[in-house]
TORMI-543573 format. One record per residue (C-alpha): residue number from 1; residue in one letter; x, y, z negated. Coordinates in steps of 0.2 Angstrom, whole numbers, m for minus. Example, Ala and Ser with C-alpha at 12.3 -4.5 7.8 and 13.67 -1.06 7.14 Angstrom:
<rs>
<r k="1" r="a" east="62" north="m22" up="m39"/>
<r k="2" r="s" east="68" north="m5" up="m36"/>
</rs>
This chain:
<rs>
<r k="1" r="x" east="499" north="418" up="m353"/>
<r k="2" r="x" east="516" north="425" up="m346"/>
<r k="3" r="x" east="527" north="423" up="m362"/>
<r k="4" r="x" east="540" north="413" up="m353"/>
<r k="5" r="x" east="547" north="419" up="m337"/>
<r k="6" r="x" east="547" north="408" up="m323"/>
<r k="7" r="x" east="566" north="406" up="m320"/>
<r k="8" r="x" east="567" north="399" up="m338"/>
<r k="9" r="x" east="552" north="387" up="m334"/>
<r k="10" r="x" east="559" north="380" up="m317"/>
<r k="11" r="x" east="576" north="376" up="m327"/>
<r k="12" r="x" east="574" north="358" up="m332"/>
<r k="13" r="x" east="587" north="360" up="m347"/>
<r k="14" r="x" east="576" north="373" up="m354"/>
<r k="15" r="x" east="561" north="364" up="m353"/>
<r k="16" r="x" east="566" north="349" up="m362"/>
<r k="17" r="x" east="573" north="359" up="m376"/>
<r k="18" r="x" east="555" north="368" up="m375"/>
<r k="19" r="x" east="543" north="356" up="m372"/>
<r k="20" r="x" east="545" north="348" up="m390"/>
<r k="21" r="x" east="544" north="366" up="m398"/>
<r k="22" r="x" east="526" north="368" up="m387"/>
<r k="23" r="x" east="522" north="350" up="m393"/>
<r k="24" r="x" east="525" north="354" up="m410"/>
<r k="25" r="x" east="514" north="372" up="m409"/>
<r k="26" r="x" east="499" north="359" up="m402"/>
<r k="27" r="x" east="500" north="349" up="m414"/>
<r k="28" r="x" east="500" north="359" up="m428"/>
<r k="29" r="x" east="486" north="369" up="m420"/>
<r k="30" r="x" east="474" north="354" up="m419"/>
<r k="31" r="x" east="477" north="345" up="m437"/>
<r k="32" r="x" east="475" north="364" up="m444"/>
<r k="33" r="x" east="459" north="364" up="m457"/>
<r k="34" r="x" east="453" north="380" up="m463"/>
<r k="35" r="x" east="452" north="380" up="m485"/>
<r k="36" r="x" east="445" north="394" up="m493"/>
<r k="37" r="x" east="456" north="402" up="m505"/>
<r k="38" r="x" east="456" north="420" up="m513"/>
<r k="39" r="x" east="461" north="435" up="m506"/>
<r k="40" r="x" east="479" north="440" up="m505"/>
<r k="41" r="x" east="487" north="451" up="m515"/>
<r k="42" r="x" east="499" north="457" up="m505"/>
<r k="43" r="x" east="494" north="469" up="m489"/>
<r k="44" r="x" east="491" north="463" up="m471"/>
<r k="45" r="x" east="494" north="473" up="m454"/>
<r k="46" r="x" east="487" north="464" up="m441"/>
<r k="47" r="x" east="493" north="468" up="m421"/>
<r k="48" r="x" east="487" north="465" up="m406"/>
<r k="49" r="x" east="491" north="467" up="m385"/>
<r k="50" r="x" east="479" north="480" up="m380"/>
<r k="51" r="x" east="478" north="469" up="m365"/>
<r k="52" r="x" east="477" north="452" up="m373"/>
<r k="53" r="x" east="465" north="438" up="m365"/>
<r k="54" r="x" east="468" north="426" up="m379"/>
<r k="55" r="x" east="466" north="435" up="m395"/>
<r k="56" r="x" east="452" north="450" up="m394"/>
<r k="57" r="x" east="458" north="464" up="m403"/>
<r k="58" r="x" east="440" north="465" up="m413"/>
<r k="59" r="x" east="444" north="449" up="m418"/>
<r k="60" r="x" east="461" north="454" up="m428"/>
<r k="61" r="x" east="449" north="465" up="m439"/>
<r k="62" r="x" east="444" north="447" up="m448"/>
<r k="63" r="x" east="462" north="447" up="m456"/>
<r k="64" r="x" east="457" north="459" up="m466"/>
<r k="65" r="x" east="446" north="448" up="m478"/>
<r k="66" r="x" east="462" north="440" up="m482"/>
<r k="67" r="x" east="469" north="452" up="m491"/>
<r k="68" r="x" east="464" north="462" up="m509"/>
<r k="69" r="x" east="477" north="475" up="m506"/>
<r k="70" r="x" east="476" north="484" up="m489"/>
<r k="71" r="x" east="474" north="482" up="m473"/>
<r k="72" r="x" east="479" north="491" up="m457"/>
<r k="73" r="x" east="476" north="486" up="m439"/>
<r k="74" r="x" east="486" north="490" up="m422"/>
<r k="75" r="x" east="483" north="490" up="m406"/>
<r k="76" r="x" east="500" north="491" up="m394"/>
<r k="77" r="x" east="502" north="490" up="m375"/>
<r k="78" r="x" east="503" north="472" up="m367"/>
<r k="79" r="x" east="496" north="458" up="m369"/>
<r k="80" r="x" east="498" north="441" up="m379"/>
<r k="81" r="x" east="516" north="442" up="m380"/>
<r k="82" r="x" east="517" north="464" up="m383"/>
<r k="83" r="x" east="530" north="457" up="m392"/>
<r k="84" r="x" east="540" north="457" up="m377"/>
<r k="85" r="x" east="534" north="475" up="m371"/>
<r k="86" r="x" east="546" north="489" up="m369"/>
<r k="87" r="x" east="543" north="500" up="m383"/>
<r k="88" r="x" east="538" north="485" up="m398"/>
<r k="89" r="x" east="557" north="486" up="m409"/>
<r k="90" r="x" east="553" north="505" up="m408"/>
<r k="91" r="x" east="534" north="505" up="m415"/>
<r k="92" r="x" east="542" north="491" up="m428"/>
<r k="93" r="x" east="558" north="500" up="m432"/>
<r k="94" r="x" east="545" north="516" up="m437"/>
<r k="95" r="x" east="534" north="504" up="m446"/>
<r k="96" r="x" east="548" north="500" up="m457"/>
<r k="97" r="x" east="555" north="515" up="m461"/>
</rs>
């Protein structure tokens, strides 16, 4: 998915300090079940990697029956992790301010 560089990954101090953390993330991930509850009353802005495999930026529109008080939907450049993507803190910092 390219979220962690390959440097950290080959570093066998990192990766036991990670591999519990990705453990955990699995873990979570298959014991989740899904409860209906009611919508949100608070807004939701939901973002997505323009160039994201995982996550299909049509599919982010679904958040917004989870909320009863707005909803706004991005789409930034990158992929899975945009997070990481030059330009991110500066879209963000404009969002806040």
């Amino acid at each position: 998915m390219g979220g962690t560089p390959d440097e950290f990954l080959d570093n066998p101090e990192f990766r036991q300090l990670l591999l519990p953390v990705v453990r955990a993330d699995f873990q979570i991930h298959d014991q989740y079940q899904f409860e209906p509850a009611e919508p949100l009353p608070c807004p939701i802005t939901a973002i997505g990697g323009e160039s994201d495999s995982q996550v299909p930026f049509a599919a982010i529109s679904e958040w917004r029956e989870y909320s009863n008080a707005g909803f706004q939907q991005h789409q930034l450049p990158g992929g899975h992790f945009y997070l990481q993507e030059e330009g991110f803190l500066a879209w963000f910092r404009g969002q806040l301010g």
